[in-house]
N, C-alpha and C positions, 0 to 999 in steps of 0.2 A: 237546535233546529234552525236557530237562524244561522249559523253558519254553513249550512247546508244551502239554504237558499239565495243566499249573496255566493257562497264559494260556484255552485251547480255553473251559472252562465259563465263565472270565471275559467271552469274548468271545460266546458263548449268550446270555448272561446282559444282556450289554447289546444285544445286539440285539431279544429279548423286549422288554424294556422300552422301547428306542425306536418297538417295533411299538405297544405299549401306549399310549405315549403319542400315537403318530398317529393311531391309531383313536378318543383321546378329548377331543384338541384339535383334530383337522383340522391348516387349514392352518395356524396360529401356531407349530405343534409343527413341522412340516413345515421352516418356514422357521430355526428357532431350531437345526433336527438339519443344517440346510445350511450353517450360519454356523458350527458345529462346526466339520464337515468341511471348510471351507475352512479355517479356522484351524490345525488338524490337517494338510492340506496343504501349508500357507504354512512350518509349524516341518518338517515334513518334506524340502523343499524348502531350507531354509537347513542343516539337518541334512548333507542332500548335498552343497550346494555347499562348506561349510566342509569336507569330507570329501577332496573331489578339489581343493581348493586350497592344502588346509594341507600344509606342509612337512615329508614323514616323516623325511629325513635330519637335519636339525636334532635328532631325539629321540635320535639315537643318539649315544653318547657317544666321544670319538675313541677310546679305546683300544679296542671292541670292533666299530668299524669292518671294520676288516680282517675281522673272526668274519664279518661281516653282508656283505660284498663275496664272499666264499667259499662262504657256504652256499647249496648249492641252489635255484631258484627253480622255484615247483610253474606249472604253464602250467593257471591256473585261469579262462582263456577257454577252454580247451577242454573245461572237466568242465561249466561254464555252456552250450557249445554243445550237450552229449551230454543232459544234461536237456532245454534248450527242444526238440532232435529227439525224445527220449521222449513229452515229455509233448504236443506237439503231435502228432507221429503217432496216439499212442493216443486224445485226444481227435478227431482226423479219422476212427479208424477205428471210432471208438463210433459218431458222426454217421451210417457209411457203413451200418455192421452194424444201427443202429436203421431205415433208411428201408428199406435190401434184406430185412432179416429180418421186419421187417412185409408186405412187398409176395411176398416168397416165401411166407408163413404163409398169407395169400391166395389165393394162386397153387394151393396144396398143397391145401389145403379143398375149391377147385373142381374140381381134377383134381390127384387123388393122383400120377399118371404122373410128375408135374414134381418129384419129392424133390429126384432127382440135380443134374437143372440148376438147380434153386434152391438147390440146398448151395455148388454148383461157384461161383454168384456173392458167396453172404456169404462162403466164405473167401477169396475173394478181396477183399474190404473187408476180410477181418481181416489182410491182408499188411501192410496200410499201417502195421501197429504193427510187424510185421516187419522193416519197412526201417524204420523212427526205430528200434529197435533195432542192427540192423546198422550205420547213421550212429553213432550213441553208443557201442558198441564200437570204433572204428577211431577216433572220436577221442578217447577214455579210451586208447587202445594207443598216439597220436602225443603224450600229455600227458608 
């Protein structure tokens, strides 16, 4: 967490300034901030693959072996699945709740009558965060 908080302003910080700098080179800035990011890519990229290739059992030493065959193993694809269900549901149900809650707002202005039926569809755009909820609990309960 704390690297989130010291990195956050660091990362404002160079995005201003890349902004900065495109607006006053054009496109030479443009291409120089693309050769970055692929470079940044490229180490990111070899970062991972040394990551899922390299040999964890090799670091362990034999006598504590045995410790490391015993101890629990946490099932951390399913706390990875229970966020991507969070965060994409909630993200689907902002999408859904922005296009109904404008078109009922609409709706409501011209004829007051429509509250009800226009409430009855945004919450139902807001269930969709509902269920990636429900997903993410059942699989944080099988982890």
């Amino acid at each position: 967490m704390m690297v989130w908080i010291v990195g956050l302003p660091v990362i404002a910080a160079a995005f201003a300034g890349a902004h900065s700098l495109v607006r006053r080179r054009g496109r030479a800035a443009l291409r120089a901030l693309l050769v970055v990011d692929g470079a940044l890519l490229a180490g990111a990229l070899v970062v991972l693959l040394l990551v899922f290739t390299g040999h964890a059992a090799a670091a362990i030493p034999p006598e504590s072996a045995q410790a490391a065959v015993s101890a629990p193993v946490s099932n951390g694809a399913a706390l990875i699945g229970a966020a991507i269900s969070v965060a994409g549901s909630s993200i689907g149900a902002a999408i859904a709740v922005a296009y109904t809650g404008a078109a009922a707002l609409a709706a409501i202005s011209e004829r007051p009558e429509l509250f009800g039926r226009a409430m009855v569809v945004v919450g139902l755009a807001e269930g969709i965060a509902i269920y990636g909820l429900v997903v993410a609990v059942i699989l944080i309960g099988k982890a």
